[in-house]
N, C-alpha and C positions, 0 to 999 in steps of 0.2 A: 336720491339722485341716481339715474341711472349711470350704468357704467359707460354708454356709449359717448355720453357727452362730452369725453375726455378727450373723445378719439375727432369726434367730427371740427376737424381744424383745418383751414381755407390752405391750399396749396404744400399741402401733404394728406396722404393718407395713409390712413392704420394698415400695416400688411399683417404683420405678428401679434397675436398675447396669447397663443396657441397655452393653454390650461390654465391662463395664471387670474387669481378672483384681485383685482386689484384695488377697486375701493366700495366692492359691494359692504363691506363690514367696515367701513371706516364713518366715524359720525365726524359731521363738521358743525361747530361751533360759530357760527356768523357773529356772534359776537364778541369773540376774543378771536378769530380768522385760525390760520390755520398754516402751519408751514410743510412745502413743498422740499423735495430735495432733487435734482434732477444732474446726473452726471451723464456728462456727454461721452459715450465710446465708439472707437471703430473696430477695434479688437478685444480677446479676454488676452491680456498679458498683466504682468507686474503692476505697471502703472496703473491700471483700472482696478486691479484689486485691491492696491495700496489706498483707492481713493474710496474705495467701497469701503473700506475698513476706516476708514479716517469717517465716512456718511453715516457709520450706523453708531458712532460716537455722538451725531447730533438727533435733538429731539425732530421727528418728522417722519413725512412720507417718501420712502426713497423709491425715484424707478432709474433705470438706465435709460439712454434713449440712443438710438444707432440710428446714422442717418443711410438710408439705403441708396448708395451711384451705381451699383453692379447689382441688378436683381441676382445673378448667378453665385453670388458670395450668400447670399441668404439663409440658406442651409448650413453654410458651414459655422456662421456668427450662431446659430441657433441651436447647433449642436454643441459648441462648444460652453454656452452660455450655462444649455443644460446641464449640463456635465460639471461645470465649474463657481458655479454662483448662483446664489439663494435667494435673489431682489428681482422684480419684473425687470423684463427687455423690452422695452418699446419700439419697433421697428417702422421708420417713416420714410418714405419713398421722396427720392427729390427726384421733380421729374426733369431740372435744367441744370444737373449736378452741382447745384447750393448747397452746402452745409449748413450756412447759418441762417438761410428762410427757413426753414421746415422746424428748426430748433426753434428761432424768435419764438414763429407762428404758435407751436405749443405751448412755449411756457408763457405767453398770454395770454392764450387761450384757456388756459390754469389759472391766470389772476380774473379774468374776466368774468369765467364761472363761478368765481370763489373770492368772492369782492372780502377784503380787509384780511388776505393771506398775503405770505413772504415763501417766495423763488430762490432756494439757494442754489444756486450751479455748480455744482464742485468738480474743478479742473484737474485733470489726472494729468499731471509734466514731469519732465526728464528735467533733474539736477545736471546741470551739465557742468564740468569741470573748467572748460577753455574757455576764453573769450566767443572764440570763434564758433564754438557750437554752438551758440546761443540762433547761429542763422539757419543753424539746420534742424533743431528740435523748437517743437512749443507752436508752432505759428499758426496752427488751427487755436489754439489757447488763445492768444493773443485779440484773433480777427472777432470770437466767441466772447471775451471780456469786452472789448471795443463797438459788440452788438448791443450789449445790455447797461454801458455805460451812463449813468448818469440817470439810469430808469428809475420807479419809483418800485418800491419791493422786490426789486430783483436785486441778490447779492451774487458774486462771482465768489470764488474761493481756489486759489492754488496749490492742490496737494504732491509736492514734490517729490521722487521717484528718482534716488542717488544710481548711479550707474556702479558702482566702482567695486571693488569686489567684498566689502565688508558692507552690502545693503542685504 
């Protein structure tokens, strides 16, 4: 399977995989399918690392995927990516600042190419303490679980990311 087929998904496009071989060596199995892991970042912090570390716990293929609203940050998500993390970064351009078309569009575009595989999306979120900050963390998480709801092989998963100073 070539590697490009991964990338040509309707209403995003590939900007980034600048060195990384992502499944030129991976066999797939069409008859036992094949699991995906796909955690959604916008930055390298805690949280994302916390969830990269909870992804390479499950059996599968992990990539990141960053959705791109500021072509101008691109560099910096890419420098620090390198620098900090060992898993591909997938960089996908929304060209009407959507988060969650460009996400959907890929990880169906993954079950599509790869009929009788499982999407697990693993949500990197802030533990939050108070009632109250429950309105100010998480709600990309939320609108991202509420995309893929009720789908067929797409699982969501919430890896929690305590604030407090014993995390």
């Amino acid at each position: 399977m070539p590697l490009n087929s991964f990338f040509n998904v309707p209403g995003a496009s590939q900007i980034a995989v600048a060195g990384h071989i992502l499944l030129d060596n991976v066999r797939f199995d069409p008859a036992h399918g094949n699991h995906f892991i796909v955690i959604p970042v916008a930055n390298v912090d805690k949280t994302v690392l916390n969830a990269i570390r909870y992804a390479k716990l499950l059996s599968g293929n992990i990539f990141a995927v960053h959705i791109l609203i500021n072509p101008s940050s691109k560099d910096r998500i890419e420098g620090k990516w390198k620098t900090h993390v060992d898993i591909p970064l997938i960089i996908l351009e929304s060209h009407n600042g959507s988060i969650i078309n460009p996400l959907a569009e890929y990880v169906h575009g993954m079950l599509r190419r790869h009929k009788q595989s499982i999407v697990t999306v693993v949500l990197p979120v802030i533990k939050t303490l108070n009632w109250w900050q429950r309105f100010l963390f998480n709600q990309t998480a939320r609108l991202i679980e509420r995309a893929f709801e009720g789908k067929e092989d797409i699982v969501t998963i919430r890896v929690p990311f305590s604030l407090t100073t014993d995390s």
